[in-house]
DRENKE-706498 format. One line per 3 residues: number of its first residue (from 1); their letters; for each residue z, y, x of C-alpha. Coordinates in steps of 0.25 Angstrom, whole numbers. Last residue first. Example, Ala and Ser with C-alpha at 12.3 -4.5 7.8 and 13.67 -1.06 7.14 Angstrom:
REM residues 2
2	SA	29:-4:55  31:-18:49 $
END
This chain:
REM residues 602
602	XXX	213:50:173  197:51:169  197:37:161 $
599	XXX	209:44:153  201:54:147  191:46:142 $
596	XXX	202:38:135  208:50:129  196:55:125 $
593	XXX	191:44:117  187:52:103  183:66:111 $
590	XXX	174:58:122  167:49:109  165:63:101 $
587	XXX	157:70:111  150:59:116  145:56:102 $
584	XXX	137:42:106  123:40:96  126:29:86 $
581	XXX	113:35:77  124:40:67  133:46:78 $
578	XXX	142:38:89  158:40:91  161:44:76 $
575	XXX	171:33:75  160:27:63  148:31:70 $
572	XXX	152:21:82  158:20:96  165:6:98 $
569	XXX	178:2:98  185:-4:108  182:6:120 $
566	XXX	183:3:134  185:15:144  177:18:157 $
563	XXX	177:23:170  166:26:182  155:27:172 $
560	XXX	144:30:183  134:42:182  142:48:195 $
557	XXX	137:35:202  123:34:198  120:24:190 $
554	XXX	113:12:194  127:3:197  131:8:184 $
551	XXX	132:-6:179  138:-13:187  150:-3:188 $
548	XXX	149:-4:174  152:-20:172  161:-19:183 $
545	XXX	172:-9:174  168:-15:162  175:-30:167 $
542	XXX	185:-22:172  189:-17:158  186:-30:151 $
539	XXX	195:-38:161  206:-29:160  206:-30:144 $
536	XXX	208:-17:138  194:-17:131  196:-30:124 $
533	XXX	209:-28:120  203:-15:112  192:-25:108 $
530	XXX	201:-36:100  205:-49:103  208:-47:120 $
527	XXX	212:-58:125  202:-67:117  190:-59:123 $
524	XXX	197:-58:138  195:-75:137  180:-71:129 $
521	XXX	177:-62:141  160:-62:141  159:-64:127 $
518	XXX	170:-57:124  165:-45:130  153:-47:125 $
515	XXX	156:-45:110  166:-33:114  155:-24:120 $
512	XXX	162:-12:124  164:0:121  163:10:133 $
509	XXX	168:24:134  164:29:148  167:37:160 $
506	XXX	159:45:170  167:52:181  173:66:186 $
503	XXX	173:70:170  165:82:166  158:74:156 $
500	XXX	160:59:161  157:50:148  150:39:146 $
497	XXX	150:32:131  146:17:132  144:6:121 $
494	XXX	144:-8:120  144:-11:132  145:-27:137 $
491	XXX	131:-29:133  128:-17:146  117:-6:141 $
488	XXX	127:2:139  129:7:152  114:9:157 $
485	XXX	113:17:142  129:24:144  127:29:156 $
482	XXX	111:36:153  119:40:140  130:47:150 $
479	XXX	120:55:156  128:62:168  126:75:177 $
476	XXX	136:76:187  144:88:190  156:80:197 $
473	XXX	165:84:183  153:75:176  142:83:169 $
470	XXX	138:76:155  126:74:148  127:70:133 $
467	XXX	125:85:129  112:82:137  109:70:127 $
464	XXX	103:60:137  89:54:143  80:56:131 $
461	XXX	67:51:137  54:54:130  39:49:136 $
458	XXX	30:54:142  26:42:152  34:49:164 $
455	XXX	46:49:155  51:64:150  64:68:148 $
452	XXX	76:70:140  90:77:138  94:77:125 $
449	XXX	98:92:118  87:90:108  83:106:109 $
446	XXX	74:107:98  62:115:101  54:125:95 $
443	XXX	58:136:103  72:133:104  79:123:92 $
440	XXX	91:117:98  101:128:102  95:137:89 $
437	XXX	98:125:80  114:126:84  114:141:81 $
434	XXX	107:139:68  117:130:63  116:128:46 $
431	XXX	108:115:48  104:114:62  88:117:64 $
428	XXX	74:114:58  72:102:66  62:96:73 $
425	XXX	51:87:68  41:97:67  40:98:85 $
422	XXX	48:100:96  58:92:105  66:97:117 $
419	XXX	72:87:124  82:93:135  79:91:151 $
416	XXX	85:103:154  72:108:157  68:106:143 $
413	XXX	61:91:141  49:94:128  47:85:116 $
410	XXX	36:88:107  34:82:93  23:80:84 $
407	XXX	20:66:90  34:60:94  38:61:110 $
404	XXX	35:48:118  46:37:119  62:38:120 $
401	XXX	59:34:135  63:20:144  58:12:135 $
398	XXX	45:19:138  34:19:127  20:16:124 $
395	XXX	13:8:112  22:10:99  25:25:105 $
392	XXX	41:25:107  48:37:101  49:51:103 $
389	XXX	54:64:95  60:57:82  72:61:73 $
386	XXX	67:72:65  70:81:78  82:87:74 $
383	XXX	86:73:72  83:68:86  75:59:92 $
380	XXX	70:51:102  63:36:102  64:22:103 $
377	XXX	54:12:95  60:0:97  49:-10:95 $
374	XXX	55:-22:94  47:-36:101  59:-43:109 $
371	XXX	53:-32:122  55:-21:113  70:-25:111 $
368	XXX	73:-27:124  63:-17:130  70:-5:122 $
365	XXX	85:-10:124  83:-10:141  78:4:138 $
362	XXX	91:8:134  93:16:122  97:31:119 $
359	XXX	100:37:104  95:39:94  82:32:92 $
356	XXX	76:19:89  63:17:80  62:3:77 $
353	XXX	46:-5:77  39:-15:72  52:-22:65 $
350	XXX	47:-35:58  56:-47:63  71:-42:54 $
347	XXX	76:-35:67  83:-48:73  70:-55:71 $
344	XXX	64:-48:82  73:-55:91  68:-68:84 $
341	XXX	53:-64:88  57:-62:102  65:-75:104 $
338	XXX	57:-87:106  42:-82:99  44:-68:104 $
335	XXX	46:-74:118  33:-82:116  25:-73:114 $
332	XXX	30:-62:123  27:-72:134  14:-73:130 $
329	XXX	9:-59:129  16:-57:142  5:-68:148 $
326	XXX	-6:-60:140  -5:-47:147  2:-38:138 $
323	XXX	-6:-27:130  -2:-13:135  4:-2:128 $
320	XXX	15:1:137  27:-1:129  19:-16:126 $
317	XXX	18:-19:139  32:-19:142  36:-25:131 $
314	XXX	30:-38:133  35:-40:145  47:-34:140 $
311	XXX	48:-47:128  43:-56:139  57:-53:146 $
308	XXX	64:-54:131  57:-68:129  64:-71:144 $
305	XXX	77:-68:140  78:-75:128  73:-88:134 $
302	XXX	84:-87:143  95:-83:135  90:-97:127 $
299	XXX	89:-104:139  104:-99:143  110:-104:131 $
296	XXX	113:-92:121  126:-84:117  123:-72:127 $
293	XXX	108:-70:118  117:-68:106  125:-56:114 $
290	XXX	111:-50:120  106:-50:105  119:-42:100 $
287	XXX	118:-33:110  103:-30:108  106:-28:94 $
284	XXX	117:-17:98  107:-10:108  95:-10:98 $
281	XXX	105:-5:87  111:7:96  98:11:100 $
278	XXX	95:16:86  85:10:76  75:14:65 $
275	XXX	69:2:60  55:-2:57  49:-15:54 $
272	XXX	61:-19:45  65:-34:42  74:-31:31 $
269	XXX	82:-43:30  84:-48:46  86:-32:49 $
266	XXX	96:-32:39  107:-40:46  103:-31:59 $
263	XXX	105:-18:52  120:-22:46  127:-13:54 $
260	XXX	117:-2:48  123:-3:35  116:5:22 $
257	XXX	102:-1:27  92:4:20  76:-3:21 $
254	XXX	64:8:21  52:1:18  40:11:23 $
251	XXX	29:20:16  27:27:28  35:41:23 $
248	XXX	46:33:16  47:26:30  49:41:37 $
245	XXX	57:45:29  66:34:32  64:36:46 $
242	XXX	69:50:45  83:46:40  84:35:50 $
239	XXX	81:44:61  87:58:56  102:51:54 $
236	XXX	107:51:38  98:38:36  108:31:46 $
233	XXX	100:19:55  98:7:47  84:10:38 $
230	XXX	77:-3:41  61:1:38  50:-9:32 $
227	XXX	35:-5:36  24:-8:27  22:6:23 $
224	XXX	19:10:37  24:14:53  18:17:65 $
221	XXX	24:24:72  19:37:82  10:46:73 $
218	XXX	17:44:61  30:46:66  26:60:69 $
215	XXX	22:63:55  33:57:51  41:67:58 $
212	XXX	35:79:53  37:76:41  52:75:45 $
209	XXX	52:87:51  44:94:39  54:90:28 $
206	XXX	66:98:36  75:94:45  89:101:47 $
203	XXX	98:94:58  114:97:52  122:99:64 $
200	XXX	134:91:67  145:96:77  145:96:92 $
197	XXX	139:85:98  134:70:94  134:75:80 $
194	XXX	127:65:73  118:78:67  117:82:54 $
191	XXX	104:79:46  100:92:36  88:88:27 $
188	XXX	75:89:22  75:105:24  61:109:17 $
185	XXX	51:112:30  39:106:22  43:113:10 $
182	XXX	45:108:-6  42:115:-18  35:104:-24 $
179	XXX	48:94:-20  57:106:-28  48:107:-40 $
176	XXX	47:92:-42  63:93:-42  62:103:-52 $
173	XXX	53:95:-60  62:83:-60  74:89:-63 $
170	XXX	76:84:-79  69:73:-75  83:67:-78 $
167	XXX	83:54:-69  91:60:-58  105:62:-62 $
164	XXX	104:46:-66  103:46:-50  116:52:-46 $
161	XXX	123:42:-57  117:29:-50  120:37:-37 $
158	XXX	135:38:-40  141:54:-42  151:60:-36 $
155	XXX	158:74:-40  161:69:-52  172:62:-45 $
152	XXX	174:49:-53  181:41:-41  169:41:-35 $
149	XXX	166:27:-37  156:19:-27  146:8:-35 $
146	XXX	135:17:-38  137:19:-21  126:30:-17 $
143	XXX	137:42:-19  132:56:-25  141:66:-22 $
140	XXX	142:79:-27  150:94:-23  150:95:-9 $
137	XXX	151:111:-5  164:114:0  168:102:9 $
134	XXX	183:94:8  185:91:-6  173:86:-12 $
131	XXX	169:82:3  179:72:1  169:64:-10 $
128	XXX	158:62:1  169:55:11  171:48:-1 $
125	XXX	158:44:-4  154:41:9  164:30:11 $
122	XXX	160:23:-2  144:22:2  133:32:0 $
119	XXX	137:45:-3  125:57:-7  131:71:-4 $
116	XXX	130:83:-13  134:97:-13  132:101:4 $
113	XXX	135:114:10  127:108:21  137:113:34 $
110	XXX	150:108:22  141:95:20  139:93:35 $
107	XXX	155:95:40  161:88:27  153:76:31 $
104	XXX	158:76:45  172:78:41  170:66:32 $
101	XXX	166:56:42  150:51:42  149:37:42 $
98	XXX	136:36:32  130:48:42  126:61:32 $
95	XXX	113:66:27  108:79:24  98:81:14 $
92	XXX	93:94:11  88:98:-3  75:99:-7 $
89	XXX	75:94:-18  69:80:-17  76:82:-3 $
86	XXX	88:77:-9  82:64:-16  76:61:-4 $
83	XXX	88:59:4  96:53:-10  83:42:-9 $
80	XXX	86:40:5  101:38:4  98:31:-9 $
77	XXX	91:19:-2  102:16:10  107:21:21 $
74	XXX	123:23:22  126:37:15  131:51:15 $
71	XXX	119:59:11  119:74:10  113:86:0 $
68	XXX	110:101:6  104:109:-4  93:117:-3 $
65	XXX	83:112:-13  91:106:-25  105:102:-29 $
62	XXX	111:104:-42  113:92:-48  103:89:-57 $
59	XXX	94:92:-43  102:81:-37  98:71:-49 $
56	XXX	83:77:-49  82:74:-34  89:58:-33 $
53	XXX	81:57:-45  68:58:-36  73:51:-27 $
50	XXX	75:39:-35  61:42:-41  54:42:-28 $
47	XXX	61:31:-23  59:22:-35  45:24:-34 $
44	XXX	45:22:-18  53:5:-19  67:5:-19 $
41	XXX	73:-9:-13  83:-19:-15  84:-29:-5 $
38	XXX	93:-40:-7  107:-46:2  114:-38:-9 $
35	XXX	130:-33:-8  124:-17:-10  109:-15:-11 $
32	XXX	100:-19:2  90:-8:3  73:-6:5 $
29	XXX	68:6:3  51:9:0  47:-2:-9 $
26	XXX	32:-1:-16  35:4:-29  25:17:-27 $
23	XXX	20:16:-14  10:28:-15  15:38:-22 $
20	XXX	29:35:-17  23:37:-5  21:52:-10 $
17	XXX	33:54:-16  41:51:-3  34:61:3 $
14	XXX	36:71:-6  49:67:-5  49:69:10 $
11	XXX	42:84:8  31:89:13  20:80:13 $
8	XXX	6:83:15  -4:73:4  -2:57:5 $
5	XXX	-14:49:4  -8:36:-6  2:27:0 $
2	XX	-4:15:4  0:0:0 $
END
């Protein structure tokens, strides 16, 4: 099936209207209702009119272009459809993390002078409700849940009961007035930053950038209507969020999946061909493959070994658009047939490609996965850039690079080695902080604040945050994520923070990897029962201590972590330790464990 020739679109709903068109009761989302192992599905009609009483319900109640309206959830369908609900009227959407604390809430919706918030799940709702009481503009929301009670607050209001507001056509011609009356550079919404440094600021992109976007998508993935999208990654972050445009856009299946701790179960059920990823999946999965491989008889580590060494062969042909030499061909053949294939099958068996952003990965990651058959598209981004600046073409690409600059964008290294990006896809400014935009936006450029380079070949490098890099007290220059990639690239690491700013030496927080410290000590194991023993254990600790000193070998000397603390718990979304892509916050890491920072320089 085609969609019909489609005249200059404007506006996301326009958009949407237009497949619609084309597809009529073809299936667009794919989600997993409540308790059930079955899919249950919306198909483009049903989007369309759901949307559209999404429109005329919050029109019944007041809101219309110009407001700023948010949404609290875990992904799933309604979180889409309540997205372009909003900007049905030309309202803003601004879109809240599913973990977010209430002082972080209160924080945005007092900045957006917000009136209505969409709830997803129990938690959200009541952190939603104590903004009755503790910001000045909040004054309706709408929970996802049928099944939650809002202890008969009028102020709440079911989605089943939100909806029925909707099927009066009583607003339908105003709401055709408002989408006719619609502007490429209409504010689609306002998407606060994970806050890495310093305080939020609310990233304000508008219809064009996201056009924009597409349009540079189109001209370096291939993607179509027959393709099937996992949507894992948060839909209140740029990357997912766009994506999801983007599938609507192409005609794709978009499956939600409300819990991204379950995205390996699912893989096997909704055998995606396209997936959005960030490193920290690749580096868990490859983890968890290392640790089965460790259980196996030699022969069989052996034979898994070799099929991976036929994967790079393979591989490294491929990255350089060459055809291999038959002998290669052959080898590949046979190890996709003995453990290549079954890898795959891990990833549901039909991905074709998974763009991967957000954060740094290690080469090493890239050629292990490309060389089982995964294409992991890698790239650079930002959101006030509409999330991609450069990716991986499908036929050249470095492992060692974040790929070659998006079509439609330009990408420039300033003197201080800063990436400076230009082009439609960037931002129209801070929400409500012009002093904060004027730092960033200079003579058509933003100002990304990573530091970056060049390859030989053309292509990008991100090499560190600058904020990220730190003088020690000898008036040394260090990268700690250049640390904390050679570091943490060791299985019995589970995560590294390196720190040294102004200090006389380089330091580090590291948690462990529990499961293969008990595998390699299972006498220290039953000594010690829980993590925080584990940690303390004499063994443990001197273990660590040769374990780096091996491994830091190639550094120079001042860049070594000279001592270190063991952590039991690890760094999450959930202590506020990483943001919504599982990027480190420095800032809030050193102020959380100062004491223990502290005592390593005594």
């Amino acid at each position: 099936m085609s969609i019909p020739n489609i005249p200059m679109e404007k506006h996301l709903v326009h958009m949407m209207r237009n497949r619609a068109g084309g597809y009529g009761t073809r299936e667009v989302f794919r989600y997993r209702a409540p308790g059930t192992e079955e899919y249950s599905s919306y198909n483009w009609l049903e989007l369309v009119s759901t949307t559209d009483r999404v429109a005329k319900a919050l029109l019944s109640l007041g809101f219309g272009p110009g407001s700023n309206l948010g949404i609290f959830s875990d992904n799933k369908p309604q979180w889409t459809i309540s997205d372009l609900g909003i900007l049905s009227i030309r309202a803003a959407v601004v879109p809240f993390f599913a973990t977010t604390s209430k002082q972080q809430l209160k924080y945005i919706v007092d900045e957006t002078r917000m009136e209505l918030l969409f709830a997803g799940n129990r938690e959200q709702l009541e952190k939603a409700k104590w903004l009755f009481s503790n910001s000045a503009s909040l004054r309706k929301v709408v929970y996802f849940k049928d099944d939650l009670s809002a202890d008969e607050d009028a102020r709440c209001i079911s989605w089943k009961d939100f909806l029925k507001l909707g099927e009066s056509e009583a607003n339908r011609e105003r709401l055709e007035q408002i989408l006719q009356s619609a502007e490429p550079d209409d504010l689609a919404t306002i998407i606060y930053t994970s806050g890495t440094t310093g305080e939020p600021k609310g990233v304000m992109l508008g219809m064009d950038n996201f056009f924009s976007c597409f349009q540079n998508h189109d001209e370096r993935l291939v993607v179509t209507e027959q393709d099937v999208s996992l949507c894992f990654l948060p839909l209140s972050h740029i990357f997912e969020r766009g994506w999801t445009y983007y599938m609507i856009y192409k005609g794709a299946v978009n499956v939600f999946l409300d819990n991204p701790k379950m995205v390996i179960e699912e893989l096997s059920k909704a055998k995606p061909s396209l997936m959005c990823t960030v490193p920290r999946f690749f580096e868990k999965t490859y983890e968890e493959i290392r640790k089965e491989e460790a259980r196996w008889a030699p022969g069989k580590r052996k034979i898994f070994d070799w099929a991976i060494f036929a994967g790079h062969e393979y591989s490294a042909y491929l990255k350089n658009n060459c055809r291999p030499p038959f002998g290669v061909r052959f080898r590949r053949g046979i190890a996709n047939v003995l453990v290549l294939k079954k890898l795959r099958s891990i990833f549901g068996g039909n991905i074709r490609f998974m763009p991967c952003a957000g954060a740094a990965i290690r080469p090493e990651l890239l050629r292990f996965f490309h060389a089982a058959g995964l294409f992991v598209n890698y790239g650079y981004g930002s959101t006030e850039a509409t999330a991609t600046v450069s990716c991986f073409k499908d036929d050249v690409y470095e492992f060692e690079s974040c790929g070659t600059v998006m079509p439609g964008t330009e990408v420039k290294i300033s003197d201080q080695g800063e990436i400076l990006i230009s082009g439609a896809t960037v931002f129209k400014g801070y929400y409500n902080k012009p002093g904060e935009t004027a730092k960033v936006l200079k003579d058509g450029w933003y100002c990304s604040g990573d530091k970056g380079k060049f390859s030989e070949e053309g292509n990008l490098i991100m090499l560190d945050r600058i904020n990220d890099i730190f003088k020690t007290s000898g008036g040394k220059y260090v990268s700690p994520q250049k640390i904390e990639l050679l570091l943490g690239d060791d299985p019995f690491i589970e995560q590294i923070v390196v720190l040294g700013d102004n200090r006389k030496f380089i330091s580090a927080l590291i948690v462990p990897s529990f499961n293969s410290l008990r595998v390699l000590f299972p006498l220290v194991g039953k000594a010690c029962p829980d993590e925080k023993s584990l940690i303390a254990d004499a063994t443990i600790l001197e273990f660590y201590r040769k374990r780096l000193e091996e491994i830091q070998e190639e550094l120079i000397p001042y860049e070594r972590v000279v001592k270190f603390t063991l952590l039991h718990e690890p760094f999450s979304i959930e202590n506020d330790a990483l943001t919504s892509t599982l990027k480190i916050k420095r800032k809030v890491i050193s102020a959380s464990y100062t004491d223990r920072i502290d005592a390593m320089y005594l």
